[in-house]
N, C-alpha and C positions, 0 to 999 in steps of 0.2 A: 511507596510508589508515587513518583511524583504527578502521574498520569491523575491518579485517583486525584489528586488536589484541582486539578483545572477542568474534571468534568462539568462543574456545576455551572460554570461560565462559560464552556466549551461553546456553543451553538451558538453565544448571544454575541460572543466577540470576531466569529470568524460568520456572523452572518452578513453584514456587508459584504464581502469578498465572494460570500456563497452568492450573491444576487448579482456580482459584476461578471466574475468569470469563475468562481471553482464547479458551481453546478453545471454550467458546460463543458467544464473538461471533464468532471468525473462522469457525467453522460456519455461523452465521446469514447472514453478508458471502455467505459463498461458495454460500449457497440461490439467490442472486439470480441465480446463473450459469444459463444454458438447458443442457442435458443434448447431447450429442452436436454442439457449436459448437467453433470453434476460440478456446482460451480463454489470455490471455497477464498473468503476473502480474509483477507492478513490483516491486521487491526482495524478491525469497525471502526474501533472509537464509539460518538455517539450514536451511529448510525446513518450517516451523512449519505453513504450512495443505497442507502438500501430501495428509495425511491427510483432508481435507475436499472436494477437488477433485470434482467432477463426473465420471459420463461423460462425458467426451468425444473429438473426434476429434481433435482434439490438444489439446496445451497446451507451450505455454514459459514457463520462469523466469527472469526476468533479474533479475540484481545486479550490484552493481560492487565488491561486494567479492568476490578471488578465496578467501580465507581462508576467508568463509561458503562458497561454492561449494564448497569441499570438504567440510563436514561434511553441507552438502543433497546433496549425492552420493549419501550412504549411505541415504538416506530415499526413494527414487524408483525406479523400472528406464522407467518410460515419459512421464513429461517431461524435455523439451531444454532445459536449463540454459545460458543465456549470460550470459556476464560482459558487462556493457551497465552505463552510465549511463542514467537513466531521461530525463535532457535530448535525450541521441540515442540514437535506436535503432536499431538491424542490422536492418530487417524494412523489407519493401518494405509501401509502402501498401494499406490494405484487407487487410491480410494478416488478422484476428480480430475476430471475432463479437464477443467481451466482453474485456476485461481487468477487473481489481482489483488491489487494494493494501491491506495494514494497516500502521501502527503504519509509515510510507515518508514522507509529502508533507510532512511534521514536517523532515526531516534534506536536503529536495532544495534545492541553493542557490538553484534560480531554477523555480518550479514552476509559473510561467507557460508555459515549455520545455518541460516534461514536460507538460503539460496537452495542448499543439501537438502534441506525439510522438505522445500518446495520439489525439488526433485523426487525425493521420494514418494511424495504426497500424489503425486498429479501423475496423469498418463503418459509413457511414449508419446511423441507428440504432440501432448496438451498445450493450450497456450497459455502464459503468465505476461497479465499486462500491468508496467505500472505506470502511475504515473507520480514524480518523485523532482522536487526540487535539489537541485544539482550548482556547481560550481561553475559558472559561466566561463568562456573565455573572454581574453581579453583583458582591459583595467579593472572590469567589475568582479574578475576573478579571485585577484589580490584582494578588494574588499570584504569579499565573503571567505580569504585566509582569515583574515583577520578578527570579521564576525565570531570563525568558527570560534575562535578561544572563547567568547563568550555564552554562546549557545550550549557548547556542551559545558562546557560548567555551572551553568544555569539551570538544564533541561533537558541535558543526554544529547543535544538535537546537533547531528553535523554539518550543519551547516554547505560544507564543500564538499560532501560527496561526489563522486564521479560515480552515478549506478551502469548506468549503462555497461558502462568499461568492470566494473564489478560483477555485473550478472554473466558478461561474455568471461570474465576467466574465472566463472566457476563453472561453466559448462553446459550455460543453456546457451542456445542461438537465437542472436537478436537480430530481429527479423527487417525491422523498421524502429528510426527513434524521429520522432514528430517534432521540433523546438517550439515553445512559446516563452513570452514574455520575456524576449531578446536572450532567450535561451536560458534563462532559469529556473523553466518550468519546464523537463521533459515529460514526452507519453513514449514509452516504452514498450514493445509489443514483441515478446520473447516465443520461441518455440523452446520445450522439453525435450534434451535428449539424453538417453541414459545410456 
């Protein structure tokens, strides 16, 4: 699992970025969530938005890396951490009001699956917010063609994703998508419908 390799570094190299603008967006992502719902998030990782979570009446983390899983350990006492693939997941149907994801639908090999998962997983209606670096338009689009070769041969990661346009034709309805950083950086705010 190439995840397991970049935990231990994980926090110290994307801390910069966490102090300019990721900790505000994932606060932003995580506003979307209703206060006291049962709320389920799609690769922790380290643990990055767990400080931004909502009240509520629960919440689970799943990832599949076990490596991240230990270091989000230390940043929690009241979310349930499961080690899960975002393609299947441990959770019976209908089980959560909302999930989210940041900075995940990038690295998933088939996010058609995960989208299905998500569907099952979450309520009628629930809402799925992400927030997901994407394939700009324009010339910096081509650049990040071109990225892509690299990334995912590196580190699974796709580089040019279109999510947005992926979560609407698997069948959730997007509700609103928010641009930042000249559009490379979407916020995503999905409704569930089955």
């Amino acid at each position: 699992m190439i995840y397991d390799k970049f935990a231990k570094g994980y926090d110290k190299v994307f801390a910069p970025f966490e102090r300019r603008f990721l900790s505000n967006w994932r606060k932003e992502t995580l506003s979307y969530l209703l206060e006291n719902a049962r709320i389920l998030e799609i690769g922790a990782g380290t643990g990055a938005n767990f400080r931004f979570y909502p009240q509520c009446e629960s919440a689970a983390a799943s990832e599949i890396s076990y490596k991240m899983l230990e270091f989000a350990k230390g940043k929690t006492e009241f979310i349930e951490l499961v080690q899960a693939d975002a393609e299947t997941l441990p959770f019976a149907a209908n089980t959560f009001d909302a999930a989210f994801a940041t900075l995940v639908f990038c690295s998933i090999p088939n996010p058609q699956k995960a989208f299905d998962e998500i569907k099952r997983v979450v309520k009628q209606n629930g809402k799925f917010v992400l927030l997901e670096h994407i394939r700009p338009k324009g010339l910096l689009g081509y650049g990040f063609d071109i990225l892509n070769f690299f990334t995912v041969a590196l580190i699974g990661d796709h580089f040019n994703r279109q999510t947005a346009k992926l979560a609407e034709k698997s069948g959730l309805k997007v509700l609103e998508v928010k641009r930042k950083a000249f559009g490379i950086v979407n916020l995503i705010i999905c409704e569930v419908i089955k």
